[in-house]
C-alpha positions in Angstrom: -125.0 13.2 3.3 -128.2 11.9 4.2 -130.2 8.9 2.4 -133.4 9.9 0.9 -136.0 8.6 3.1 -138.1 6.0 1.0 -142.0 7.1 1.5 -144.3 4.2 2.4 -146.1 2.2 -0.1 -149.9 2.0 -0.3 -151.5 -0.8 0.3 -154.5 -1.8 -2.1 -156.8 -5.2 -1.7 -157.6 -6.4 -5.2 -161.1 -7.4 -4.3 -161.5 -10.3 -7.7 -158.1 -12.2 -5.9 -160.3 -11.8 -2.4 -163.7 -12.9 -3.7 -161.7 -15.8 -5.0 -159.9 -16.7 -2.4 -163.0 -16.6 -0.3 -165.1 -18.7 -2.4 -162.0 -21.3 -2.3 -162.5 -21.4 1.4 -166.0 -21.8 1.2 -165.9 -24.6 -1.4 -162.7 -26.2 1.0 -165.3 -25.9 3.8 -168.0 -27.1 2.0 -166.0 -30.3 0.7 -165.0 -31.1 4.5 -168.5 -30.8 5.3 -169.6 -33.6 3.7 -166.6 -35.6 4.1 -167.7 -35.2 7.8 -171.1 -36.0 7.5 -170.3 -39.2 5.4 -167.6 -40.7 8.0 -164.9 -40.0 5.9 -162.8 -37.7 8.2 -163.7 -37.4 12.3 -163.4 -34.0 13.7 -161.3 -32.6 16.7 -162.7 -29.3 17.8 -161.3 -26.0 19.3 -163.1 -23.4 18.9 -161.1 -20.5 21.1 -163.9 -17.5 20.6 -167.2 -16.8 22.3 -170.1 -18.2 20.4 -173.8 -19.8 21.9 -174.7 -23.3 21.7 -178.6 -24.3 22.0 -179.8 -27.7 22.0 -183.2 -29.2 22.8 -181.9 -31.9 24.5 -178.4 -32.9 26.0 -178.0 -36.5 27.4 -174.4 -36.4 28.7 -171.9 -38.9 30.7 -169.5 -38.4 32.7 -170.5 -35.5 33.8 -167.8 -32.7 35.6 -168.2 -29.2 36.3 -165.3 -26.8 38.2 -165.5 -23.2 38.7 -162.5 -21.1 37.7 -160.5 -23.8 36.4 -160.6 -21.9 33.1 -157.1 -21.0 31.1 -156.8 -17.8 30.3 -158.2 -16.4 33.1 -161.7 -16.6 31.4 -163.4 -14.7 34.2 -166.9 -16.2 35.5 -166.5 -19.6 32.8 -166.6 -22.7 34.6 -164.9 -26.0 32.6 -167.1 -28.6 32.2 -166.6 -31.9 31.0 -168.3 -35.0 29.5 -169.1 -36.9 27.2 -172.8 -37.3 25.3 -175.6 -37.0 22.6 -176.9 -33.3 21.6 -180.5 -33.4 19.8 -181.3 -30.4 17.5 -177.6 -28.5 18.1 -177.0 -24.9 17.1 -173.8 -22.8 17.1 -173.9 -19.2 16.6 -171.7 -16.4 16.4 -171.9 -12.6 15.0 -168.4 -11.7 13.6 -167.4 -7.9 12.2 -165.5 -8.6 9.2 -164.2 -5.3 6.8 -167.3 -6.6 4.4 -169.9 -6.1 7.2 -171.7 -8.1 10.3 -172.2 -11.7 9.5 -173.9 -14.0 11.8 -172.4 -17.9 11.6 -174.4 -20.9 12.1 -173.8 -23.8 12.1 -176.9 -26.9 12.5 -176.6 -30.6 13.0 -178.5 -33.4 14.9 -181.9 -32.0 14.0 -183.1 -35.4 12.1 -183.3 -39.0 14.7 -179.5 -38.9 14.9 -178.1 -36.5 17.5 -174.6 -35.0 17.7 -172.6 -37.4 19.3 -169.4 -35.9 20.9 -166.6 -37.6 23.5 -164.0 -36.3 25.1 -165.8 -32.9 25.5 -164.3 -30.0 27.6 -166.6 -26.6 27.5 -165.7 -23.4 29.2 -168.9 -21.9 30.0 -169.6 -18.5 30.9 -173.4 -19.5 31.4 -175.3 -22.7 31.4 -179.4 -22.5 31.3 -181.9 -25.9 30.6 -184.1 -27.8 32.6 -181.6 -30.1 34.4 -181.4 -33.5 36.3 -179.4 -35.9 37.0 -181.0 -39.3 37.0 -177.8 -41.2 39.4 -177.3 -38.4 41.4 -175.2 -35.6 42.2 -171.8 -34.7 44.1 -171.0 -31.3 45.2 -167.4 -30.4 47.0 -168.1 -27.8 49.2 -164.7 -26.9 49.1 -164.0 -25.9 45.6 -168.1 -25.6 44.2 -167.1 -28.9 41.8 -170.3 -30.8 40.8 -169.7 -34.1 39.1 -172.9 -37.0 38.3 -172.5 -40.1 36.4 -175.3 -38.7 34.1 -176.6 -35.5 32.9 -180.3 -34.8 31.4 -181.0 -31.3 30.1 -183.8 -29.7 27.9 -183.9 -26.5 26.2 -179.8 -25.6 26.9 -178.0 -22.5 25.8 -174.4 -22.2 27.1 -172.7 -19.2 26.6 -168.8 -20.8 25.5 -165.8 -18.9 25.2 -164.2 -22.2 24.3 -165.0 -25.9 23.2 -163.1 -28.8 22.0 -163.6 -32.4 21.5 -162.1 -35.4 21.3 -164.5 -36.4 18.8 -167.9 -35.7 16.8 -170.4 -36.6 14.6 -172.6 -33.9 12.8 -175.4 -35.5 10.9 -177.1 -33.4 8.7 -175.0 -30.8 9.3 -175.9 -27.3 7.7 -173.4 -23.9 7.5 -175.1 -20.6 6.6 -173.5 -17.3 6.8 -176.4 -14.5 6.8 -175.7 -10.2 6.9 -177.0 -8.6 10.0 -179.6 -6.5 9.5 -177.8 -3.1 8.9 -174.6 -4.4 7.6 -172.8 -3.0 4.5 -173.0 -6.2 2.8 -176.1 -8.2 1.5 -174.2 -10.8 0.0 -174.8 -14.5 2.4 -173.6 -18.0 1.7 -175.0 -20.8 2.8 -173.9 -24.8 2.2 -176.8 -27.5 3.8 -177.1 -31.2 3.1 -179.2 -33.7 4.7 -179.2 -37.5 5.3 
């Protein structure tokens, strides 16, 4: 004889435990927030998933650029490294979610205190600014590395499949979280402080 075969159970989100389980995450992130904009905690950054960063200006040191020495076999990213100051930084990022299209952003280094980061290591799928770099620049012909003691650039956008940092500073950081025009949700959140 047989046993009876147990039919599967249906699952069912209970969307009041969700909603508050979300808004915990957004007070946790909000409470981190301004622990990092008041020194209390520094951050170490990874962020492994495609997003644009813009800044009006980027004065880096340090600079190092390889082609194809990307993990992961990121095709067309480049890794670049450095360390250096970011003027008027923005990350972006649209993200589907089961509520709808969101777009993140996150702001900081808008006021006369840039981003500061060290240790940076960026895999970059595109790089765009006016560039220069006031000590010069070394090129292997071999491998396409570029490498200069310093690094100017206005107006950047980097398209990044991946950043992390040894450290940085975000003053006057600002999170928002908007709907896409068109997604199934019109609720946002946003959490902003300045200095």
């Amino acid at each position: 004889m047989y046993p009876e075969m147990a039919l599967p159970m249906e699952g069912r989100t209970n969307w009041k435990v969700f909603a508050g389980v979300m808004a915990g995450g957004v007070a946790g992130i909000g409470a981190l927030t301004g622990m990092l904009m008041n020194g209390v905690v520094s951050a170490a950054v990874n962020l492994p998933v495609p997003f644009t960063v813009q800044a009006s200006s980027i004065n880096g040191t340090g600079f190092n650029l390889a082609p194809g020495q990307v993990p992961n076999q990121q095709q067309g990213a480049a890794q670049i490294q450095m360390s250096g100051s970011l003027q008027n930084m923005t990350i972006s990022k649209t993200v589907n979610t089961p509520l709808g299209t969101f777009q993140i952003n996150i702001s900081a280094g808008s006021g006369s205190t840039p981003v500061q980061a060290t240790g940076m290591t960026v895999y970059a799928s595109s790089l765009g600014g006016d560039t220069s770099f006031p000590s010069g620049l070394t090129m292997d012909a071999s491998s396409g590395a570029l490498s200069g003691s310093q690094l100017q650039m206005n107006n950047a956008t980097l398209q990044v499949p991946y950043l992390s940092t040894q450290s940085i500073t975000l003053p006057g950081m600002s999170l928002s979280i908007q709907p896409v025009s068109g997604s199934s949700s019109s609720s946002s959140s946003s959490s902003s402080s300045g200095n």
